[in-house]
C-alpha positions as CSV (number, residue, x, y, z in Angstrom):
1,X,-8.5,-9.5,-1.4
2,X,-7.8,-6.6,-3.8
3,X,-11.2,-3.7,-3.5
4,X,-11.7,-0.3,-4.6
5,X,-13.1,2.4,-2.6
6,X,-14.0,5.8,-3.4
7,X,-14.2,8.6,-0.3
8,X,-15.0,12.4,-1.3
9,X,-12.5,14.2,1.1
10,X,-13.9,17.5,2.3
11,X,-10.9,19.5,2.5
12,X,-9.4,20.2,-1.2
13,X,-6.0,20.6,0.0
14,X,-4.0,17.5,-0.2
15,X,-5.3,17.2,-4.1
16,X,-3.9,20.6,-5.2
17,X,-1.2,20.2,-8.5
18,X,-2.8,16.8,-9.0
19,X,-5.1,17.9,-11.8
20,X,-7.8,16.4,-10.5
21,X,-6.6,12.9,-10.1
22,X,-7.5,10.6,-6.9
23,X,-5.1,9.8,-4.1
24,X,-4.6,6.7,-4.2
25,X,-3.8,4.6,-1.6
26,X,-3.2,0.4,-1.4
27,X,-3.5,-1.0,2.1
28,X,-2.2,-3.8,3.1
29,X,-1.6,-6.2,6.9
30,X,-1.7,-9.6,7.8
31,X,-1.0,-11.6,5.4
32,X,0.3,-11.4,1.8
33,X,-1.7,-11.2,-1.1
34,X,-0.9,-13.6,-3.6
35,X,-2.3,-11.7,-6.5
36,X,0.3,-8.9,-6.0
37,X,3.2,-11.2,-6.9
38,X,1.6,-11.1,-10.3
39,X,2.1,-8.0,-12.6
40,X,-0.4,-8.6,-14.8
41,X,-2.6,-7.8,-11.3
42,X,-0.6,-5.1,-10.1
43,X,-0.8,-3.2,-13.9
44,X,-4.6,-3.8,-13.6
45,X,-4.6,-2.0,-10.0
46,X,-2.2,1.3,-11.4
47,X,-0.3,3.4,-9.8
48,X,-0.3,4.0,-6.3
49,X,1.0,7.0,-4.7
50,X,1.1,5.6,-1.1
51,X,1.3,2.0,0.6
52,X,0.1,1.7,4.0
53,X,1.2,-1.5,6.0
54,X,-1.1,-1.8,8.9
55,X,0.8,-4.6,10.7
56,X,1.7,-8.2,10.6
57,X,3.6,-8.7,7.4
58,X,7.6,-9.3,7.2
59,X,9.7,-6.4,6.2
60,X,10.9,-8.3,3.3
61,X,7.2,-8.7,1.8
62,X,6.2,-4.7,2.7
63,X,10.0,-3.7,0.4
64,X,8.7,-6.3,-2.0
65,X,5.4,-4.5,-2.4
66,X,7.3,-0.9,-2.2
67,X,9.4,-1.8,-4.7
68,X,6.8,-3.8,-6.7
69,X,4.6,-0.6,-7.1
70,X,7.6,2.5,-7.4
71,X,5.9,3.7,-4.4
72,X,6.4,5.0,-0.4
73,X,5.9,2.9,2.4
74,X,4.7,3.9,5.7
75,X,3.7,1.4,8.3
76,X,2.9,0.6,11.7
77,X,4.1,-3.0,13.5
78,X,1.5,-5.2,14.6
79,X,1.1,-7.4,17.6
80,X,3.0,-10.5,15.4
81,X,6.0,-7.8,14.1
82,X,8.8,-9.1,16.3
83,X,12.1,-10.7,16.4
84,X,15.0,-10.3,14.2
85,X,13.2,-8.9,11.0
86,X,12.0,-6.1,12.8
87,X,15.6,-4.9,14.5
């Protein structure tokens, strides 16, 4: 499921030098979204400055979405994120 959301922050200061623009941030856990193997989808979605992997995908699909997008990757495991993968 691919959704936009919009939050006013309160404090200015993460946005200062981006001349105005968002933050914007793609989420993504548990399983992979078939739309973002497309890039006609992920050209429709834009740039993304951060990806945030909130548990149970593989490594290999978080590196594919990292690279898919030309941007950073922080992520927590979840309670499925074990075994050889993950060493």
């Amino acid at each position: 499921m691919t959704d936009r959301l919009t939050v006013r922050w309160p404090d200015p200061l993460p946005f200062v030098g981006r001349a105005g623009r968002p933050l914007r941030l793609l989420a993504v856990s548990d399983e992979p979204d078939p739309s973002l193997d497309s890039a006609i989808t992920r050209q429709r979605i834009g740039p993304v400055d951060l990806i945030v992997g909130a548990g149970d995908l593989e490594p290999d699909y978080l590196s594919f979405v990292a690279d898919a997008f030309h941007a950073p990757l922080r992520y927590i495991r979840g309670n499925h994120d074990v075994g050889p993968a993950w060493s």
